[in-house]
C-alpha positions in Angstrom: -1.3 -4.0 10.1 -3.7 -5.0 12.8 -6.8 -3.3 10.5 -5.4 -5.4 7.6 -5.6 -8.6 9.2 -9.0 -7.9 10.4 -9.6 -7.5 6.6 -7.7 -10.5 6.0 -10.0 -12.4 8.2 -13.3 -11.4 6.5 -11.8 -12.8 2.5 -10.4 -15.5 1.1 -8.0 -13.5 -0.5 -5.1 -15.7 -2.7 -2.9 -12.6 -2.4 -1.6 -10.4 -0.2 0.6 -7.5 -1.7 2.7 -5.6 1.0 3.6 -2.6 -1.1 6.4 -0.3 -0.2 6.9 -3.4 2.4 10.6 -2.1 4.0 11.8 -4.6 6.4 8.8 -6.5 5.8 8.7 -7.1 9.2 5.0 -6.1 9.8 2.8 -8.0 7.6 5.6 -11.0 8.0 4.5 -11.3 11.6 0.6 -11.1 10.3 0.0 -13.2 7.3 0.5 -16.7 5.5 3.4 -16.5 4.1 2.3 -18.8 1.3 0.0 -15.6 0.0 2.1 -12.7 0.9 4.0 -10.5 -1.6 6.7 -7.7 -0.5 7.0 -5.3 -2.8 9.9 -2.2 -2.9 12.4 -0.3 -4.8 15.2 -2.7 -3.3 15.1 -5.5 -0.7 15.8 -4.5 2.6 14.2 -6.6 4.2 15.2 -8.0 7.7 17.0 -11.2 8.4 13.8 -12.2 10.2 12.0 -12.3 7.4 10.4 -15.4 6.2 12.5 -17.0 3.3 9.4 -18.2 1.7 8.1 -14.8 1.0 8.5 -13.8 -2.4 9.6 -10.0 -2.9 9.3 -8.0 -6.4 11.2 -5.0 -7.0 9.2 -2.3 -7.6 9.2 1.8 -8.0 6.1 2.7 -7.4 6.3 5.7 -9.5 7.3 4.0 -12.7 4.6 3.1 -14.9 6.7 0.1 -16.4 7.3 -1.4 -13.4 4.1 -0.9 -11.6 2.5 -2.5 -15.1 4.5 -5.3 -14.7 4.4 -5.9 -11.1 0.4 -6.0 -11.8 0.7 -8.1 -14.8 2.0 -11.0 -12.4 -0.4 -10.9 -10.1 -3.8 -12.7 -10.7 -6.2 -10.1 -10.3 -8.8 -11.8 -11.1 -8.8 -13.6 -7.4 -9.3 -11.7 -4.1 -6.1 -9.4 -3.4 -5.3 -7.5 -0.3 -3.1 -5.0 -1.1 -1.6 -2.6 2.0 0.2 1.0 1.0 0.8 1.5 4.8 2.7 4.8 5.1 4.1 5.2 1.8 2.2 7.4 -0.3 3.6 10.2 1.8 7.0 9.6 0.2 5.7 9.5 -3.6 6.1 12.6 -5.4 3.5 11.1 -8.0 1.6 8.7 -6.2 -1.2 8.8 -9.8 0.3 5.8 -11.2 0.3 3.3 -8.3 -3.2 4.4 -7.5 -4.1 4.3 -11.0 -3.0 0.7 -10.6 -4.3 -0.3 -7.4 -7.8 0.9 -8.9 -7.6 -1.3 -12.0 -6.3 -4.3 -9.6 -9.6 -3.9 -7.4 -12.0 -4.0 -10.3 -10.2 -7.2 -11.0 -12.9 -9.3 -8.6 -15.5 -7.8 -6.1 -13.6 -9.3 -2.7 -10.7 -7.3 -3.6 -9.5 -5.0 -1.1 -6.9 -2.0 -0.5 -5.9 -0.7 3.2 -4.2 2.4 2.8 -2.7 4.4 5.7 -0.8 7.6 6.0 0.2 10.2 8.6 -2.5 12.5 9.4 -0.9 16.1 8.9 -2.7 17.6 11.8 -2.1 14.9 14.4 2.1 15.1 13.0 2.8 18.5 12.7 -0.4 20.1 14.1 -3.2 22.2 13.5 -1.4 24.7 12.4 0.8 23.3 9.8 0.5 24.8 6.0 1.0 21.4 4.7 5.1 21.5 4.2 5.7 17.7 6.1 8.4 18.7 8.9 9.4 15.0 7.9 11.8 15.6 5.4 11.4 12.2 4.0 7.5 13.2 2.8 7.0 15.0 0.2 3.2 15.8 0.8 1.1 15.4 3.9 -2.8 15.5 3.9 -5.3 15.8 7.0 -8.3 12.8 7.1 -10.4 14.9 5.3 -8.2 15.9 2.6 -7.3 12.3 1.8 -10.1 10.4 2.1 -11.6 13.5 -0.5 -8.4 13.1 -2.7 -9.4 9.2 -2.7 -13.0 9.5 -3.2 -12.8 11.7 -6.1 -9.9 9.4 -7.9 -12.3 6.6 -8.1 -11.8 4.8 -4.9 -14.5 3.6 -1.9 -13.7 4.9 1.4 -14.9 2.8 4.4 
């Protein structure tokens, strides 16, 4: 979340869209709360938490739902939008970056900050790819994801 605010910094961005948020306890510590949306399949988010953020429900596999979370966000102003170690857990992670994709078109100062373990540094050098996490479902190295990104569309900085 530390990369994110430094993103944060650089845009006037009107939202900020904490997908896959959990306790929401990371970018509640980092951003206005005024701009920030947490997003997940149910709100567990910790007693800490802000009461003025707003939270959408959201499985990030379901085409309905993603369309609908995106449908209330105005895309058409400077988002942020953070998918900080989550994809990992997504067996189909196509529609939500199908999504995020559109959602970034939606005005030039648009952003996404993405992060996900780095299979090699995890489970090491050796590993054939099968997470030892049992809660991922797919692990890539740097270079595999930043190619799987650049060749769905997306800029990689």
């Amino acid at each position: 979340y530390r990369r994110a605010f430094e993103i944060y910094e650089k845009f006037d961005f009107k939202t900020v869209l904490d997908l896959g948020c959990g306790s929401g306890t990371k970018s509640d510590q980092v951003f206005d709360s005024r701009k920030l949306v947490h997003v997940d399949f149910a709100d567990r988010r910790s007693s800490v938490v802000s009461d003025e953020i707003q939270f959408k429900y959201c499985d990030l596999e379901s085409q309905l739902q993603v369309a609908k979370l995106f449908s209330e966000i105005e895309i058409d102003k400077p988002i942020l939008i953070i998918l900080s170690d989550v994809i990992e857990h997504l067996y189909d992670p196509r529609t939500i970056l199908r999504a995020i994709r559109i959602a970034l078109r939606g005005h030039p100062e648009s952003r996404l900050l993405i992060s996900t373990p780095d299979r090699h540094r995890i489970d090491g050098r050796l590993s054939d790819g099968v997470p030892i996490n049992p809660a991922h479902v797919r692990q890539w190295t740097l270079q595999e994801f930043g190619s799987a990104l650049l060749s769905t569309g997306f800029v990689v900085e």
